[in-house]
C-alpha positions as a Markdown table, in Angstrom:
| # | Residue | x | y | z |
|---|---|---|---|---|
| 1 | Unk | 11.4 | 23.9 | 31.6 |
| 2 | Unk | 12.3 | 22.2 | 28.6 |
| 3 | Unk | 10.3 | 19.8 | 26.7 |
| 4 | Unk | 11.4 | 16.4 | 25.1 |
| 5 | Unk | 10.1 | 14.3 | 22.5 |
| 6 | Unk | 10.8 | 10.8 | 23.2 |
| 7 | Unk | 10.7 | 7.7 | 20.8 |
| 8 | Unk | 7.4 | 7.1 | 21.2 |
| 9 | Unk | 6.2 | 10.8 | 19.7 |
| 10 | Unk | 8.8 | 10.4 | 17.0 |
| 11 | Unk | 7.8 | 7.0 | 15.8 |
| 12 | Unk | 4.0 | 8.3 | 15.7 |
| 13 | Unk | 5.1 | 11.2 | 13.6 |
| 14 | Unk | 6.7 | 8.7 | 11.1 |
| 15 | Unk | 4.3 | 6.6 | 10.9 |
| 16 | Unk | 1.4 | 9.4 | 10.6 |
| 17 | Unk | 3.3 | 11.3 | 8.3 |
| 18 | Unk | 4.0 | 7.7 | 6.6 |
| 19 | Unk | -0.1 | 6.8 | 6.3 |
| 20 | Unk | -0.9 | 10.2 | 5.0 |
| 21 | Unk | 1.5 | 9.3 | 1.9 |
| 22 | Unk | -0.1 | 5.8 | 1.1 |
| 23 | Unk | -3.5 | 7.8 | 1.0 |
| 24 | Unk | -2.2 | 10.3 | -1.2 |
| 25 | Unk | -0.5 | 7.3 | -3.5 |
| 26 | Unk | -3.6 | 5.6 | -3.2 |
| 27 | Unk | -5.7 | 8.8 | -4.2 |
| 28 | Unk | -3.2 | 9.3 | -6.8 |
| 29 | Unk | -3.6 | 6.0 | -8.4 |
| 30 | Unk | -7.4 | 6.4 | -8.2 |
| 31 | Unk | -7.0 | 9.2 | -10.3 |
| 32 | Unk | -4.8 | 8.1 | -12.9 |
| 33 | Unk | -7.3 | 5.1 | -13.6 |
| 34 | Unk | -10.0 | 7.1 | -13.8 |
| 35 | Unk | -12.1 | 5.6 | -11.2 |
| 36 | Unk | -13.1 | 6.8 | -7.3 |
| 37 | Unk | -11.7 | 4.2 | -5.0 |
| 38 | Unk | -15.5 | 3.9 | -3.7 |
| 39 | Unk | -16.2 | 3.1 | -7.5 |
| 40 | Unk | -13.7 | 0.0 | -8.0 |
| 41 | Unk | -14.8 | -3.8 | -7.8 |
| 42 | Unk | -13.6 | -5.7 | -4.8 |
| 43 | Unk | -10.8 | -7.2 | -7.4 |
| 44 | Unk | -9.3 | -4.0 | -8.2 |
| 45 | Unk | -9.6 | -2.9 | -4.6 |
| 46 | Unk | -7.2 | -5.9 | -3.8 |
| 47 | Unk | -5.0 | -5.2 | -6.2 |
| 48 | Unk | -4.5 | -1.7 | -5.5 |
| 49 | Unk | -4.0 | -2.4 | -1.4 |
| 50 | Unk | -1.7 | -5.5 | -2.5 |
| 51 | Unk | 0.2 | -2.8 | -5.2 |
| 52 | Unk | -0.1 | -0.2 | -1.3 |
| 53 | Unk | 1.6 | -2.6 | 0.3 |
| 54 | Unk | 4.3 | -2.9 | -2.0 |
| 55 | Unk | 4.8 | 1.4 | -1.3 |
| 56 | Unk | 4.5 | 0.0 | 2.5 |
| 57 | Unk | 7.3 | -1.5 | 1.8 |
| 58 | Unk | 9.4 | 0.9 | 0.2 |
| 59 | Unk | 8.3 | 3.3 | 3.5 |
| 60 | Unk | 9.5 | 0.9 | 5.8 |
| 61 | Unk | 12.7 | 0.2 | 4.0 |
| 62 | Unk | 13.5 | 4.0 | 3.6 |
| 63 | Unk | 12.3 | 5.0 | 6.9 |
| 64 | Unk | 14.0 | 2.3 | 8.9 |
| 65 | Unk | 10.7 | 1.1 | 10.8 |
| 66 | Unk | 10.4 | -2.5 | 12.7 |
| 67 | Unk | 8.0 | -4.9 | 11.7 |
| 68 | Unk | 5.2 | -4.3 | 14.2 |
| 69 | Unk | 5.3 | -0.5 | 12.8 |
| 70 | Unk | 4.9 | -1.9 | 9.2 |
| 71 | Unk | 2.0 | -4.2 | 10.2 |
| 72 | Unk | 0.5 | -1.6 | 12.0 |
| 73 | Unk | 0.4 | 0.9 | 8.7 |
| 74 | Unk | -0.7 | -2.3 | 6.7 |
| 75 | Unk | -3.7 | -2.4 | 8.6 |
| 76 | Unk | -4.2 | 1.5 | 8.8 |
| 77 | Unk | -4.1 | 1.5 | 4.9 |
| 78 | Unk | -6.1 | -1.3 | 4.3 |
| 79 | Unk | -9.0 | 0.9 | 7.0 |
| 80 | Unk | -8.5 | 4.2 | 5.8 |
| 81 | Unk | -8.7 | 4.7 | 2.3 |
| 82 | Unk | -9.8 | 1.0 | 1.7 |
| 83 | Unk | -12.2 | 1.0 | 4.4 |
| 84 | Unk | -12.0 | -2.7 | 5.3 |
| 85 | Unk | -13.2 | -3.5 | 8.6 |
| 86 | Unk | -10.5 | -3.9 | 11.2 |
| 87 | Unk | -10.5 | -7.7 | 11.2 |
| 88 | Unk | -10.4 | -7.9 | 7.8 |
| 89 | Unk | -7.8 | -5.2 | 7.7 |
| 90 | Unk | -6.0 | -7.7 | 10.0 |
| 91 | Unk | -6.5 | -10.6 | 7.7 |
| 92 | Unk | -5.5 | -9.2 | 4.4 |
| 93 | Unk | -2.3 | -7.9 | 6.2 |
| 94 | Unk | -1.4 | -10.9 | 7.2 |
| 95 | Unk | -2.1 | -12.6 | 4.1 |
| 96 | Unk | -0.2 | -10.0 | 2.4 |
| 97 | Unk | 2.7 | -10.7 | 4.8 |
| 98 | Unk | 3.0 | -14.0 | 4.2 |
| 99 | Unk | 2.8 | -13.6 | 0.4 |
| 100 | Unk | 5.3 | -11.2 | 0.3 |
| 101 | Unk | 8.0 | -13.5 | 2.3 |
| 102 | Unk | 6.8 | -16.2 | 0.3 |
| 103 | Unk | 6.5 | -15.9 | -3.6 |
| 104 | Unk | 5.1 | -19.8 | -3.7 |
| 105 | Unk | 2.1 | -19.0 | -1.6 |
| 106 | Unk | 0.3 | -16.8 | -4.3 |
| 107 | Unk | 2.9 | -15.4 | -7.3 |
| 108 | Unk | 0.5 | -13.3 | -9.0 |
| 109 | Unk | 0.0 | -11.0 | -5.3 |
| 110 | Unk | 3.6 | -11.1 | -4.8 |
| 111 | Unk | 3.8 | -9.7 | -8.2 |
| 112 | Unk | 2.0 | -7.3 | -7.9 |
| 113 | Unk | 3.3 | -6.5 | -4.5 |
| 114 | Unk | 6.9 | -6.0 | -5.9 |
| 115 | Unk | 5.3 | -3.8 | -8.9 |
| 116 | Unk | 4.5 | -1.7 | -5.9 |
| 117 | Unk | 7.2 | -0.9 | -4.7 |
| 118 | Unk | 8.5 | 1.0 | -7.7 |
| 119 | Unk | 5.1 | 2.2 | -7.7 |
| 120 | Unk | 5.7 | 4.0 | -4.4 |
| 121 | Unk | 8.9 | 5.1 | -6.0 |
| 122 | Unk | 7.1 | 6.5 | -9.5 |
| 123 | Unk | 4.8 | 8.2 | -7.2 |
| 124 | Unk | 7.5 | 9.8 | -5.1 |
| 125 | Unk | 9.3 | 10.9 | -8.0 |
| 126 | Unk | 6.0 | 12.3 | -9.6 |
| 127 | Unk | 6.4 | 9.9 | -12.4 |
| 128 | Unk | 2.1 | 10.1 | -13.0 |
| 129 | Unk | 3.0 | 8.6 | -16.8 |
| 130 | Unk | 5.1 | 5.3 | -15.3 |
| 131 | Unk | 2.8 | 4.9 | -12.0 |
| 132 | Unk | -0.3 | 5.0 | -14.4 |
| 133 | Unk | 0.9 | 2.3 | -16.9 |
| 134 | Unk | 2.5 | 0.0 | -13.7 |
| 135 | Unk | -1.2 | -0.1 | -12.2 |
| 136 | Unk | -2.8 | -0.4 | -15.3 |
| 137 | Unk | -1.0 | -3.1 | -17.0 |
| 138 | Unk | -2.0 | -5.4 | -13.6 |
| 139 | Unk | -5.5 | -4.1 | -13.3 |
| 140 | Unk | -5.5 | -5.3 | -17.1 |
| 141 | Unk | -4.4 | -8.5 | -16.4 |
| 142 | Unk | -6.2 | -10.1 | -13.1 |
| 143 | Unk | -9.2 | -8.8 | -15.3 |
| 144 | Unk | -11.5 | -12.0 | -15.4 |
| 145 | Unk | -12.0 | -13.3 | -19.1 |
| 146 | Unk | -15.4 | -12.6 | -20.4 |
């Protein structure tokens, strides 16, 4: 008897394979700014799921997925690393959505969002010195004045 895989078990396989590499790229960046993910302020855990989604992105771009597969790893990133609950989770991805379609609605997020899409690149090419200074140059700058 021969087995087949059908669509279905392929599509899981890209998307699992795909939400194992934003953790890594997430885990990455977490060490390149010198800071546990647990450890970051809520401000700089927005910014680096906003600069996540930019790399979700640049996955669903490169591996050809629909848009209900890129919401879907949206909200798996934004649960597992980020831990946000999975209404919030919803919420952000949305917003994140809508930003990204629509630099008007909030320029600095779409920024950043955009900054992260040649971050998933850097981080795919191992370029630890680019992906470092693309981060830290926007953590650096959404930094509240004191």
């Amino acid at each position: 008897m021969t087995d087949f895989i059908n669509a279905d078990d392929i599509n899981d396989v890209i998307l699992a394979a795909a939400a194992t590499e934003l953790e890594q790229m997430v885990s990455r960046i977490c060490e390149l700014i010198g800071t546990p993910l647990e450890q970051t302020t809520e401000l700089e855990r927005q910014v680096i799921a906003a600069f996540g989604f930019g790399a979700v992105y640049g996955i669903t771009h490169r591996d050809q997925l629909g848009e209900s597969q890129a919401h879907a790893l949206s909200i798996r990133m934004l649960i597992k690393p980020f831990n946000y609950s999975e209404q919030q989770a919803v919420d952000f991805a949305d917003d994140l959505i809508r930003v990204a379609s629509d630099r008007e609605a909030h320029p600095v997020m779409n920024t950043i969002i955009h900054r992260g899409i040649d971050g998933h690149r850097q981080f795919n090419q191992e370029d630890d010195e680019g992906l470092a200074r693309n981060i830290q140059e926007i953590l650096t700058a959404v930094q509240p004045e004191k």
